[in-house]
N, C-alpha and C positions, 0 to 999 in steps of 0.2 A: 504494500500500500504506500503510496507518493503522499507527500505531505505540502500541498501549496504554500507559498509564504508570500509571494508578490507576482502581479503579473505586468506584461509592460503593455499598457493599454489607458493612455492618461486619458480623465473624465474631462466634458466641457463645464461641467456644473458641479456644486457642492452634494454631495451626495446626502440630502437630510433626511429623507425616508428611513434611509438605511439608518443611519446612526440613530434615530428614535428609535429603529424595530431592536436594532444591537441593544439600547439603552432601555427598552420596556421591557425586554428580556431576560436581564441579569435582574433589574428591578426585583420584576418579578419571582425570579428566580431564590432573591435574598430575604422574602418575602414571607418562602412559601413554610411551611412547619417541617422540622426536622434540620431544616439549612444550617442553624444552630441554637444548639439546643438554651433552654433556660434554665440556671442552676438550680440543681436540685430536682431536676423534669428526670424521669427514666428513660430508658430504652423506650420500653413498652407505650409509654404515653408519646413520645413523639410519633412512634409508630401507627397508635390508634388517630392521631389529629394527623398524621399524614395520608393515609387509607382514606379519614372521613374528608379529607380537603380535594385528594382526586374524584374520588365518588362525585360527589356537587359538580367540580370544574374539566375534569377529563370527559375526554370524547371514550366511549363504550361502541363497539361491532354491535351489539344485540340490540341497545338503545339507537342506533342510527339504523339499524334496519329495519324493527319491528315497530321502533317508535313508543315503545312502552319503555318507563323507567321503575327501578324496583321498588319494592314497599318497605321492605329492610333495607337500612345500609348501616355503616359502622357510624356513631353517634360521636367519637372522640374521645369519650371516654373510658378508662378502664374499671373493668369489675371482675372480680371472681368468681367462678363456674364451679360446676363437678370437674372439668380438667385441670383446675388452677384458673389465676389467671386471665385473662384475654383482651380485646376489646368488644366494648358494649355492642350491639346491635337495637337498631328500633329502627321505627315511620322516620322518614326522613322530613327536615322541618324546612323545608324551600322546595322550589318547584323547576323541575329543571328542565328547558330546552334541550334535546339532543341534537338538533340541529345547532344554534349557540351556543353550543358544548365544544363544538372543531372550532369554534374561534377562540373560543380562552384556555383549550389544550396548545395551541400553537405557540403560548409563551408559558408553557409548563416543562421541566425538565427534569430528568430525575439525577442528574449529580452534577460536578463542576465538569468532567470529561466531555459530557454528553454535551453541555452549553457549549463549553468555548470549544469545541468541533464546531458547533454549526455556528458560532458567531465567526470564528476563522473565514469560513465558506462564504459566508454572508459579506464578511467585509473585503473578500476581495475580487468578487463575480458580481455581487450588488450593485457597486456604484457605477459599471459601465450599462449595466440595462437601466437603473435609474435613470440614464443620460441619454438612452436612448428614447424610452417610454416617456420620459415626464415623469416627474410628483407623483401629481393624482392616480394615472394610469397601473403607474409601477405598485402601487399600494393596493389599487383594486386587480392587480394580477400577482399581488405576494397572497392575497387571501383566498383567490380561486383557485392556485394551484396545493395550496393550504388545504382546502376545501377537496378539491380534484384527489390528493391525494387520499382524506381522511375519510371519502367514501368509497374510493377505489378498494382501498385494506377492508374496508367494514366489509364489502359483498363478496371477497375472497375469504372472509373469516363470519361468516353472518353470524354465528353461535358464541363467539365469544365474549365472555364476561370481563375481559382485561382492560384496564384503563390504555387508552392510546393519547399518548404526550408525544408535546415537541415539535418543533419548527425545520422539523427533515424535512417532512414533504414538502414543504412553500419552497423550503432553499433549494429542494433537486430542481425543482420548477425555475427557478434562476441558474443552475447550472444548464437546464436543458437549451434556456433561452439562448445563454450564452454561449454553447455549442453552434447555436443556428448562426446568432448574428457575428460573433467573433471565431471564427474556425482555425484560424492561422494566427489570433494573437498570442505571444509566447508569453509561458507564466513558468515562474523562478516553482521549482518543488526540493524536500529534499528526500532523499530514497536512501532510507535504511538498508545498507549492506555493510555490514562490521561498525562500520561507523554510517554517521548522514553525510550523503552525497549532495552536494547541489547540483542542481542541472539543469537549465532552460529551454523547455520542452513547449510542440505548442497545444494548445489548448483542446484541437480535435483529439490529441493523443489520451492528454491528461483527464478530460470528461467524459471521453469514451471508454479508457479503462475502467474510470470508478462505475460508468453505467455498467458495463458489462459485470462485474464485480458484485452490484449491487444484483442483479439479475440471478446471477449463479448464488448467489447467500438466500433471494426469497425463496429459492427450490429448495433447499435444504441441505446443499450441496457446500462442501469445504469451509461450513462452519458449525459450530458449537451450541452456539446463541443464537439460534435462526428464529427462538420462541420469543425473546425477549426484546428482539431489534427489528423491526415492521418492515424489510426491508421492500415489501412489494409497493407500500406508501411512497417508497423512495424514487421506484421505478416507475409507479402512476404520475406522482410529478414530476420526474425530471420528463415522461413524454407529453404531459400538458404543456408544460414549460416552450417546450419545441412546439409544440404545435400552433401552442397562441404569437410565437413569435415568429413563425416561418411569414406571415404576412409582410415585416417589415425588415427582411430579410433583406431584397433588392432595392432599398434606399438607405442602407448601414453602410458609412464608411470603412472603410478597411482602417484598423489598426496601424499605427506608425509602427514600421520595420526595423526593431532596433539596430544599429548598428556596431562592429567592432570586435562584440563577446560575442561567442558557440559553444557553447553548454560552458560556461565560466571558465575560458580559454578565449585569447585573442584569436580573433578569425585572421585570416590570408586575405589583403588586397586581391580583389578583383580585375581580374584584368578587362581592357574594354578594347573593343574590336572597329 
């Protein structure tokens, strides 16, 4: 797996979209129960108020398909059972959208790993479709492919009871874009072999590996954790992404061609004929 760090692809515009969604995300993120704990909190109680925080605000496969939400959920509280122990359960005390469910699972994430991955992604494939879309645009296409993604997973998984978090799917949908409109601009990654490699690779290479990647992990193939990372989410967006952006494909400027460095090596004068 390549790890982007910068791409050469300068924006005409300040990218604010983006640094709000980067910035309502860790927000949130530092927000949410369990991020740290409060002196004296248990294990167990952080635990019970993190269960009952996604229940309310995650997006649910079952709840977006069936459109029922359940009667029980975990209340936040802990009490003790015949097994010891637990978190409470009851009637849940709000009323949830599962539809407005995929929108506030989109700035949910479940560790520091998880986030600053996709803030990575975000801050450095975000600001050139920013630039290309507009503000407005880009913001009502971070939430569709959001959206695109988080019922793509549901009707691949209709039965599932699992909370679905996290701003993967919006972001593939900006990687997908970026694939269309930028194909050849080159972006700095660096590739773990004994040590990290730098290397300036371009773009088709670098987004079509992780699509492909992403593709073979939703099958269940060459990974571990194929239960706990949505990856077909990743793969519905990053093809929305493409698809909403092949329109504006043929009036994208081409990327300036950097000059000098080949994979962080001085290049060879050109000769001219």
């Amino acid at each position: 797996m390549v790890i982007p760090v910068h791409d050469v692809n300068p924006a005409r515009r300040t990218p604010w979209v983006t640094y709000a969604l980067i910035a309502t995300n860790v927000f949130v993120f530092l927000s949410m129960p369990g991020t740290f704990g409060l002196p004296g909190e248990s294990q167990l109680s952080q635990l019970c108020q993190l269960h009952a925080f996604l229940d309310q605000y995650a997006a649910v496969p079952q709840e977006l398909i069936h459109g029922q939400t359940p009667r029980t959920v975990p209340t936040g509280e802990v009490g003790v059972g015949p097994q010891g122990p637990g978190c409470v359960i009851g009637p849940p005390g709000y009323d949830k959208s599962p539809a407005l469910s995929v929108l506030t699972a989109l700035f949910l994430h479940g560790g520091w790993l998880h986030l600053l991955g996709n803030m990575l992604f975000l801050l450095i494939f975000g600001n050139n479709i920013e630039d290309r879309m507009g503000h407005v645009r880009y913001l009502l296409f971070y939430v569709v492919c959001g959206y695109a993604a988080s019922y793509g997973f549901a009707f691949l998984n209709s039965e599932s009871g699992d909370p679905l978090i996290g701003a993967s799917g919006a972001i593939a949908g900006v990687l997908g874009a970026y694939l269309v409109l930028y194909p050849k601009a080159r972006v700095w990654v660096l590739v773990p072999f004994l040590i990290f490699l730098p290397l300036r690779l371009p773009a088709w290479l670098v987004l079509g590996f992780w699509f492909v990647l992403q593709a073979v992990y939703s099958s269940g193939q060459g990974v571990t954790d194929a239960g706990t990372v949505a990856y077909a989410a990743h793969v519905v967006g990053f093809l929305a992404g493409m698809a909403i952006a092949w329109p504006l494909r043929a009036g994208t400027p081409p990327p300036p061609e950097p000059r000098g460095l080949l994979f962080g090596r001085k290049a060879r004068p050109r000769e001219t004929w």
